[in-house]
VEXDRENDO-806349 format. One record per residue (C-alpha): residue number from 1; x, y, z negated. Coordinates in nm, 3 decimals. Example, Ala and Ser with C-alpha at 12.3 -4.5 7.8 and 13.67 -1.06 7.14 Angstrom:
# residues 2
+-------+---------+---------+---------+
! fimar !      xx !      yy !      zz !
+-------+---------+---------+---------+
!     1 !   1.230 !  -0.450 !  -0.780 !
!     2 !   1.367 !  -0.106 !  -0.714 !
+-------+---------+---------+---------+
# end
This chain:
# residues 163
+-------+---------+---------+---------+
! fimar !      xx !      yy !      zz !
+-------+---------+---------+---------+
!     1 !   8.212 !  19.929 ! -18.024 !
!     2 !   8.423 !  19.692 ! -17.883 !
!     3 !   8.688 !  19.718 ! -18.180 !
!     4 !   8.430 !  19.643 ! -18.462 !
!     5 !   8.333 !  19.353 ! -18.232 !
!     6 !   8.668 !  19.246 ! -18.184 !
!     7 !   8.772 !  19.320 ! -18.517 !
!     8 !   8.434 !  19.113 ! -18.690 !
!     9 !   8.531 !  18.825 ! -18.493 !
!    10 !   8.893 !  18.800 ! -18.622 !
!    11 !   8.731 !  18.851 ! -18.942 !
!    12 !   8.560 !  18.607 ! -18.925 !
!    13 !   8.665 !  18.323 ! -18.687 !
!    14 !   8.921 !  18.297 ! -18.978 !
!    15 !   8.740 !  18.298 ! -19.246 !
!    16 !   8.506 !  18.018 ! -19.097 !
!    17 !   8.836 !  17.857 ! -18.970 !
!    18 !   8.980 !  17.825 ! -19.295 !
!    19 !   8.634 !  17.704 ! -19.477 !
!    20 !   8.619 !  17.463 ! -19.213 !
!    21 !   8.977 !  17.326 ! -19.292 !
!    22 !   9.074 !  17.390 ! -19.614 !
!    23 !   8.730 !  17.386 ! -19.734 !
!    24 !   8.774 !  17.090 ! -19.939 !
!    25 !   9.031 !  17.191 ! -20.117 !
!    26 !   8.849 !  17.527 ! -20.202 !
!    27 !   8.600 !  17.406 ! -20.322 !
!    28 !   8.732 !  17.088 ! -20.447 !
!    29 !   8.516 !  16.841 ! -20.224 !
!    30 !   8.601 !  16.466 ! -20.217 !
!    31 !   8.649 !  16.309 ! -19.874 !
!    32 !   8.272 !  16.183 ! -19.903 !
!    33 !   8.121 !  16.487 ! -19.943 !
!    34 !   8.176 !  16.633 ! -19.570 !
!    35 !   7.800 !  16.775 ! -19.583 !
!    36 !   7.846 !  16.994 ! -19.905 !
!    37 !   8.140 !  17.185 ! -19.683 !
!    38 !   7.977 !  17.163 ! -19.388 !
!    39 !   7.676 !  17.347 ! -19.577 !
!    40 !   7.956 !  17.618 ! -19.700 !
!    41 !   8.062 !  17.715 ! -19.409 !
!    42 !   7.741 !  17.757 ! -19.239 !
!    43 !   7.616 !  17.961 ! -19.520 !
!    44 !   7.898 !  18.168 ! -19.573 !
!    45 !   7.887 !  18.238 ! -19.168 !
!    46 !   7.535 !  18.307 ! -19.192 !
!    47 !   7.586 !  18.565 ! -19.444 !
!    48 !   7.836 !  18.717 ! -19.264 !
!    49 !   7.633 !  18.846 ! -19.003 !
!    50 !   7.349 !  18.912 ! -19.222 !
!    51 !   7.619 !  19.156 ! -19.368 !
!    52 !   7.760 !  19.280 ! -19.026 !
!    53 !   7.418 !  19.371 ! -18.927 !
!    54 !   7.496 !  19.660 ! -19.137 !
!    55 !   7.800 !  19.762 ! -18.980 !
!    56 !   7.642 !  19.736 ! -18.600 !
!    57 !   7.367 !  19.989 ! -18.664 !
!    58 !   7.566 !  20.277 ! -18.590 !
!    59 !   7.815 !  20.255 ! -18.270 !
!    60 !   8.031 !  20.621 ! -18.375 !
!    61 !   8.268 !  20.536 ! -18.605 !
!    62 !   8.037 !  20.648 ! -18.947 !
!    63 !   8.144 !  20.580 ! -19.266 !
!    64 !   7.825 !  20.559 ! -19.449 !
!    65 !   7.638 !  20.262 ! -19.338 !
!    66 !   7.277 !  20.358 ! -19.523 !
!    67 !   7.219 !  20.676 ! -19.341 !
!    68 !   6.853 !  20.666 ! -19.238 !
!    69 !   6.853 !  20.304 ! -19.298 !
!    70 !   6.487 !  20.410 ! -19.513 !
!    71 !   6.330 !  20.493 ! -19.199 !
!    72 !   6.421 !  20.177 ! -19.038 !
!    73 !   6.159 !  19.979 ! -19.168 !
!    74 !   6.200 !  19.706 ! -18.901 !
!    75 !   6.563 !  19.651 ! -18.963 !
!    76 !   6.484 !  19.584 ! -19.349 !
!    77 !   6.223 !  19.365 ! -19.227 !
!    78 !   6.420 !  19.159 ! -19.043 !
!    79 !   6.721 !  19.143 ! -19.299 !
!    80 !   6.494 !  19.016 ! -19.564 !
!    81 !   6.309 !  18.752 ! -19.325 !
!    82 !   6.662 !  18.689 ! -19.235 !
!    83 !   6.810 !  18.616 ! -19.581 !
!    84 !   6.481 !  18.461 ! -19.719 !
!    85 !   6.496 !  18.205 ! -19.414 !
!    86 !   6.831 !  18.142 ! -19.496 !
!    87 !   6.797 !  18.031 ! -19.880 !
!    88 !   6.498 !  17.804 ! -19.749 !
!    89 !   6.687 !  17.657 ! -19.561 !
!    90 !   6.998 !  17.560 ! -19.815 !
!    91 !   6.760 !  17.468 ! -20.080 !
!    92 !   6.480 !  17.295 ! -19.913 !
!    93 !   6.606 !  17.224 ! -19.570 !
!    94 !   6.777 !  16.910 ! -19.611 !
!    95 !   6.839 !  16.651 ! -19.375 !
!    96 !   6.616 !  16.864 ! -19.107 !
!    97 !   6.865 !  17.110 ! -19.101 !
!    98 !   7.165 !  16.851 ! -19.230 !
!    99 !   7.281 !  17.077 ! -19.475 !
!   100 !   7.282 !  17.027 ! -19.880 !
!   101 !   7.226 !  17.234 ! -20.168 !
!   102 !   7.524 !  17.456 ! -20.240 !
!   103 !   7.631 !  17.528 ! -20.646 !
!   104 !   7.635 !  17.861 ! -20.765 !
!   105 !   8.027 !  17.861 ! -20.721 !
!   106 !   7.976 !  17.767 ! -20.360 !
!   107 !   7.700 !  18.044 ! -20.299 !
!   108 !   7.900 !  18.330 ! -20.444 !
!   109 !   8.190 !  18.269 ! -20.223 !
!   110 !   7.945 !  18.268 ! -19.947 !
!   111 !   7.827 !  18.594 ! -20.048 !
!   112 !   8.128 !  18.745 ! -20.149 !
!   113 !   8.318 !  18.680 ! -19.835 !
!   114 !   7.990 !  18.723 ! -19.629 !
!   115 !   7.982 !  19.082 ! -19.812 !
!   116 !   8.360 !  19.116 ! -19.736 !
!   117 !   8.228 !  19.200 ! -19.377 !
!   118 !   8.136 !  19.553 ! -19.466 !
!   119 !   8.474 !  19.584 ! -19.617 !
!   120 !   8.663 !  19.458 ! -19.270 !
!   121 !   8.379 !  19.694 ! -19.097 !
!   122 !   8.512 !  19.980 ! -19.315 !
!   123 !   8.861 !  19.932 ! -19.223 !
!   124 !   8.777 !  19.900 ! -18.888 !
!   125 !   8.627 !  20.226 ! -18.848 !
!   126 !   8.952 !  20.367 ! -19.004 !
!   127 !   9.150 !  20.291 ! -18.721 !
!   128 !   9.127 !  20.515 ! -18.409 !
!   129 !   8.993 !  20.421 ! -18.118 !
!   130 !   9.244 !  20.557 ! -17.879 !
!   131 !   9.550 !  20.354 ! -17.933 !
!   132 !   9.288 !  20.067 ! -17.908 !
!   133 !   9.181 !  20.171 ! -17.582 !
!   134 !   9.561 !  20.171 ! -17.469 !
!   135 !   9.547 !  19.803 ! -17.597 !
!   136 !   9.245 !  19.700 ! -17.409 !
!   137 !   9.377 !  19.884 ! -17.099 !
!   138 !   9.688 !  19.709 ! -17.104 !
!   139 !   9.523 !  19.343 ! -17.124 !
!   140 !   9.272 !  19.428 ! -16.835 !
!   141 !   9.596 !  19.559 ! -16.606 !
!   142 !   9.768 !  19.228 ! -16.729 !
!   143 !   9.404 !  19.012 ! -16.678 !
!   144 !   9.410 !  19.191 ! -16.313 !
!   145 !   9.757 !  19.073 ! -16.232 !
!   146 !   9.663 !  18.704 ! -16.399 !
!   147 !   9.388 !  18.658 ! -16.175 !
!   148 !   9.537 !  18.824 ! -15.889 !
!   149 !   9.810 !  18.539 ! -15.906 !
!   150 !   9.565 !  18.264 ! -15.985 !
!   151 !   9.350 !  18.378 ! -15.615 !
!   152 !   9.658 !  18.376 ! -15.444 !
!   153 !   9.790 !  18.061 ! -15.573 !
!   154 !   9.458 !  17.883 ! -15.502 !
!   155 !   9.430 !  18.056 ! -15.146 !
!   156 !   9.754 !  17.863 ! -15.093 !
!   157 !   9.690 !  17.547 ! -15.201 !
!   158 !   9.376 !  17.525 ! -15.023 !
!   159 !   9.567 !  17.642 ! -14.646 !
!   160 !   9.806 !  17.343 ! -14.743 !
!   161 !   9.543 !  17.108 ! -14.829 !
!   162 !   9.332 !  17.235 ! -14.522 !
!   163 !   9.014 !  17.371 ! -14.691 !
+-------+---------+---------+---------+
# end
């Protein structure tokens, strides 16, 4: 669990990262037209986690995504509601939500790299989990020794100041 989480986030703190500043040239914005990006990124991060809804319905490391996803009527439920809400919203939400109406270039690069989430969910499965555990054990010993240092360094600073 916690390496698709991980994993997801890298995914896509960078992809939203790199809409966010290279955006314009991407997608060939002027200067002026800061809400048109702004509307980009937000859809194409919206459509990531539409996407990686798929990928968190199973927590084993299962390569087929679908399985028994016809019995789970509420899931599709939500999914649509989830991606109807979410084309309201770019094409009639407007200055209540601040965004702007996206071209069709614009929305398939939200949906491809929204999509591409599956793909990085895929991948992530791939890798096993125990050399991540190592990792993960390793940063909480070095976390423990960080804030072990950071107590004792306050407990001092507080006997000199006389706290």
């Amino acid at each position: 669990m916690w390496k698709m989480i991980i994993g997801q986030s890298i995914y896509q703190l960078a992809v939203t990262l790199v809409l966010h500043f290279a955006g314009s040239s991407i997608f060939s914005y002027t200067p002026d037209d800061k809400d048109g990006l702004q509307t980009a990124v937000f859809n194409t991060y919206v459509w990531m986690q539409i996407f990686n809804m798929y990928n968190n319905r199973q927590l084993e490391n299962s390569i087929n995504l679908l399985e028994g996803l016809s019995r789970n009527w509420l899931f599709i439920c939500v999914t649509l509601l989830m991606m109807g809400c979410q084309i309201l919203i770019i094409f009639v939400g407007g200055r209540v939500f601040s965004v702007v109406r996206l071209t069709g270039t614009q929305w398939a690069y939200s949906l491809v790299l929204g999509a591409l989430s599956i793909l990085v969910g895929f991948v992530i499965r791939l890798v096993p989990d125990e050399p991540v555990e190592w990792v993960f054990d390793g940063l909480g010993v070095v976390w423990s020794f960080i804030l072990l240092k950071l107590k004792t360094f306050r407990r001092r600073r507080d006997d000199d100041v006389g706290v």
